[in-house]
C-alpha positions in Angstrom: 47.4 -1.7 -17.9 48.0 -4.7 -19.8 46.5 -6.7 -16.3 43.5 -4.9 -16.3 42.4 -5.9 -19.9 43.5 -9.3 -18.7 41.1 -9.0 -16.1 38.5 -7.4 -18.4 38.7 -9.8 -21.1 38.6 -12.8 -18.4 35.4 -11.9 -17.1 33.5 -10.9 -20.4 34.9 -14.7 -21.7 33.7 -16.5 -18.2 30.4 -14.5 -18.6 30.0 -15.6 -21.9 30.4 -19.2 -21.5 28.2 -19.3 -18.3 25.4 -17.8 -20.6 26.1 -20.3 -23.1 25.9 -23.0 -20.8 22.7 -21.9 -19.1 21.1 -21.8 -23.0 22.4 -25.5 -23.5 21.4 -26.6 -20.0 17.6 -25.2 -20.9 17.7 -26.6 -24.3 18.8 -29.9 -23.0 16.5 -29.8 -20.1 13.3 -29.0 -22.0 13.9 -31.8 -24.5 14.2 -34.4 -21.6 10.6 -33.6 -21.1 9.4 -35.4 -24.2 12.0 -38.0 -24.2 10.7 -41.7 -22.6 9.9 -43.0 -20.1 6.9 -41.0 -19.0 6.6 -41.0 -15.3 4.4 -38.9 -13.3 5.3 -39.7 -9.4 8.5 -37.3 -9.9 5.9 -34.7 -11.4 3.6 -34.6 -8.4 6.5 -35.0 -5.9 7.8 -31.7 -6.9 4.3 -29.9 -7.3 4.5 -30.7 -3.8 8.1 -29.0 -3.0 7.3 -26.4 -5.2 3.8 -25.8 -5.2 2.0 -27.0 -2.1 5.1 -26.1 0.3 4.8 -22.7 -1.1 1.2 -22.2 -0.7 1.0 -20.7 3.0 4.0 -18.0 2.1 1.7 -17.2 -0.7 -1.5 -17.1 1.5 0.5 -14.6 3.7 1.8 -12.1 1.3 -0.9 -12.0 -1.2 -3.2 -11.0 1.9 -1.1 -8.3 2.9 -0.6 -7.2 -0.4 -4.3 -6.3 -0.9 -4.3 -5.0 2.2 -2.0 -2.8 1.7 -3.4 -2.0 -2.1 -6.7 -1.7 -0.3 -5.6 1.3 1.8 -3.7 3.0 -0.3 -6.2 3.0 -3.2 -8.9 3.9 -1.3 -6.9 6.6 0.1 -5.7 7.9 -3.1 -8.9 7.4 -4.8 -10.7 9.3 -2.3 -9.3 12.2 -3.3 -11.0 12.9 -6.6 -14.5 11.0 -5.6 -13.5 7.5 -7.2 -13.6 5.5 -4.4 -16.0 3.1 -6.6 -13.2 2.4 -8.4 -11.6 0.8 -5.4 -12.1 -3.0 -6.8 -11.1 -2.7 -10.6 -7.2 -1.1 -9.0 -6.8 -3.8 -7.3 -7.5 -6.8 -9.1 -5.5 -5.1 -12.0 -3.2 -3.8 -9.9 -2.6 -8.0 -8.7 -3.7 -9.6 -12.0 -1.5 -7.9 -13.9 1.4 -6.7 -12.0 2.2 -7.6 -8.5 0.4 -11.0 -8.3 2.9 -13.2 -11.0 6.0 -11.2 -9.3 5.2 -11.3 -5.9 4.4 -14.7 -6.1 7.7 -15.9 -8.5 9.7 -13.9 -5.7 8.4 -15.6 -3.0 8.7 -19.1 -4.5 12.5 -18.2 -5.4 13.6 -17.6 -1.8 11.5 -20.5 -0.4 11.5 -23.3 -3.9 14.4 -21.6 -5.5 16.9 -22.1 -3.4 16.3 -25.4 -2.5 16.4 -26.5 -5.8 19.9 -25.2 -6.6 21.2 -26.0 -2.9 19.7 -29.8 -3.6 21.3 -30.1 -7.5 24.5 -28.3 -5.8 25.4 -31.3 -3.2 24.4 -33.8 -5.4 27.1 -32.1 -7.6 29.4 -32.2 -5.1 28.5 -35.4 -3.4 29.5 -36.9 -7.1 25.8 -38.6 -7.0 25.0 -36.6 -10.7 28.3 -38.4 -12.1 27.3 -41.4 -10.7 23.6 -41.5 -12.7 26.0 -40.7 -15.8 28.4 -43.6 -14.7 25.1 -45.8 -14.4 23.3 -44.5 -18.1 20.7 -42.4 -16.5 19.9 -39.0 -17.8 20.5 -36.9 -15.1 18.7 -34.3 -17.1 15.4 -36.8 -17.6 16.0 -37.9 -13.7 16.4 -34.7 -12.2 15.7 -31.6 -14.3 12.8 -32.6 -16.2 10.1 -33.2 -13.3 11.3 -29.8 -11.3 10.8 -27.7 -15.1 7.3 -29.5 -15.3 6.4 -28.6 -11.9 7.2 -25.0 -12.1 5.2 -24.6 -15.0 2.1 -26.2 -13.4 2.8 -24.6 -9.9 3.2 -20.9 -10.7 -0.2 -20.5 -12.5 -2.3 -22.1 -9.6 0.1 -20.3 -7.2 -0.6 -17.2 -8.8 -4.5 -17.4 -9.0 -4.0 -18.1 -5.2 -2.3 -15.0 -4.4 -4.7 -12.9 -6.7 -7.7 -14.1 -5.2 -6.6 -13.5 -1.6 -5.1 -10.6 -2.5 -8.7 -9.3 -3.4 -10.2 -10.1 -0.7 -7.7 -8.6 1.3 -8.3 -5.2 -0.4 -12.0 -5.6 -0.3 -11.6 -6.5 3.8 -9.8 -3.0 3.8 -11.6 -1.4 1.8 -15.0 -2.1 2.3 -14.8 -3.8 5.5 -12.6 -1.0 7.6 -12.5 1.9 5.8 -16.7 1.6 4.2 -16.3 1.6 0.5 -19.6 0.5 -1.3 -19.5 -3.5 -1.2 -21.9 -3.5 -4.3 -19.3 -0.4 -6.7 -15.8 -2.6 -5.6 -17.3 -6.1 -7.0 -19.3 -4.0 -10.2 -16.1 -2.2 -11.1 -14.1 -4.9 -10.8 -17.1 -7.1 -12.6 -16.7 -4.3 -15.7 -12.9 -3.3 -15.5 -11.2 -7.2 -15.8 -11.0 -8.4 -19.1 -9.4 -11.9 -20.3 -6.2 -10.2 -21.6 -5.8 -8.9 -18.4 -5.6 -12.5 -16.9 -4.0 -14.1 -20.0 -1.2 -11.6 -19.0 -1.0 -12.6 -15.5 -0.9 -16.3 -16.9 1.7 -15.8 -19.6 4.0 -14.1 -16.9 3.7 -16.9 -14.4 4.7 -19.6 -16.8 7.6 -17.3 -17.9 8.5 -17.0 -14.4 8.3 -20.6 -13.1 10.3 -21.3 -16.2 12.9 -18.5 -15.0 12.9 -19.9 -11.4 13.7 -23.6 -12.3 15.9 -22.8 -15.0 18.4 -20.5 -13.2 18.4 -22.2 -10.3 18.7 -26.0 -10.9 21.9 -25.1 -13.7 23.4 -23.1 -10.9 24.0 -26.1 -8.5 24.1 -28.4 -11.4 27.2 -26.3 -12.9 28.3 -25.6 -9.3 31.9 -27.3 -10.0 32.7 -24.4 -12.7 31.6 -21.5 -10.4 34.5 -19.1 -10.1 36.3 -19.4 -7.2 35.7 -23.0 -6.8 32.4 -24.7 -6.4 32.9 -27.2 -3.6 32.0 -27.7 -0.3 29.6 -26.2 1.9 31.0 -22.9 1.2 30.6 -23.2 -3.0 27.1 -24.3 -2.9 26.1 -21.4 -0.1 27.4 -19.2 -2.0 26.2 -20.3 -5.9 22.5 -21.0 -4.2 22.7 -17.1 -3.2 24.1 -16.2 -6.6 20.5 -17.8 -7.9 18.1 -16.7 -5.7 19.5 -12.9 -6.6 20.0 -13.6 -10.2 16.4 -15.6 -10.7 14.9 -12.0 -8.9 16.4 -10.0 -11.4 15.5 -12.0 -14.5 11.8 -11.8 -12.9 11.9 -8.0 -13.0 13.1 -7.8 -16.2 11.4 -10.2 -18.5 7.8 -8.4 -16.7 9.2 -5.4 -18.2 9.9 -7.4 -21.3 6.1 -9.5 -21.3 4.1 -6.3 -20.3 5.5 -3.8 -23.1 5.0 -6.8 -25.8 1.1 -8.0 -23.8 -0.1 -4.7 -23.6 
């Protein structure tokens, strides 16, 4: 009995100090940004990792996803006469909703876990200590660029996957199934509103924020992973550990944002 509150109380107190680590390593992090020198090459080098390297798993699933939208909506719609509503479901449906967490998910698996698996071996590979040895911030070096990239990414990224996500739905819609070109574009026209996009907008930022957060501290605190942190093994398994975790913080901070933005 006594080894199972042992084991009880061990895992709240590791919990506990992995949170409070993350919250100093975000702190931290976010106050490099401001600190000098100001350099922008790092900046656009990782809009590239993160952002343009993304862009054609984004192209992909935002198509699909107003397909699919498309056909269902239409379907469903169909059944009580409203198939003019066909355009204002689904650019609500990817404005608000599906378009910032589709598009954070698919830039955790492909950005995501890069990030962590890159900070994690140059954990390992000592190369962090050796910036420290050598009075270089590894948190200005490293960190700040990726957190500034995210935050400029995910927006654009976002508005990508919304807008082909449309016309996916309208190619479905109106294209295949014969929905009224003019009632998908007027409904739509009438039904969007700024606070639906300043919603899609506030979750994106939130979300890129999410993505480089969890997953750059995970590598970078790969060393103090339970179980041991090193080797190939340690960072295969702390990068997974991050890809799941960033997913789950996604789904619930849109919980969070859309029961505060609506």
């Amino acid at each position: 009995m006594l080894r199972l509150f042992e084991a009880i109380g061990g895992f709240f107190l590791y919990n506990v100090n992995q949170l409070g680590r993350l919250g100093i390593f975000l702190f931290v992090s976010l106050v490099s940004i401001f600190k000098p020198p100001y350099k922008v090459s790092p900046v656009i080098k990782q809009i590239y990792v993160i952002g343009s390297l993304s862009i054609f798993v984004i192209l992909f699933t935002g198509a699909f996803t107003g397909m699919v939208l498309g056909l269902q909506g239409y379907n469903t719609l169909k059944k009580f006469g409203s198939e003019g509503l066909l355009g204002s479901a689904v650019a609500l449906s990817l404005i608000r909703e599906l378009g910032p967490v589709l598009a954070a998910l698919m830039v955790t698996g492909r950005a995501g876990s890069a990030i962590c698996a890159e900070i994690g071996i140059m954990r390992i590979s000592e190369q962090i200590d050796a910036l420290e040895c050598m009075a270089i911030d590894p948190h200005k070096y490293i960190m700040a660029p990726k957190f500034l990239a995210a935050v400029i990414s995910m927006p654009l990224l976002t508005a990508i996957f919304d807008v082909i996500g449309i016309f996916g739905g309208y190619a479905i819609g109106v294209g295949l199934l014969g929905a009224n070109e003019g009632a998908f574009f007027s409904s739509m026209y009438k039904d969007v509103e700024f606070d639906d996009i300043y919603m899609g907008l506030v979750k994106s930022l939130v979300f890129g924020l999410l993505i480089v957060w969890i997953c750059s501290a995970k590598g970078y605190f790969v060393h103090l992973e339970r179980g041991g942190g090193f080797g190939a093994e340690g960072v295969s398994r702390v990068t997974t550990t991050a890809v799941v975790l960033s997913s789950v913080a996604i789904l619930v901070f849109d919980y969070f944002l859309t029961s505060v933005l609506i």
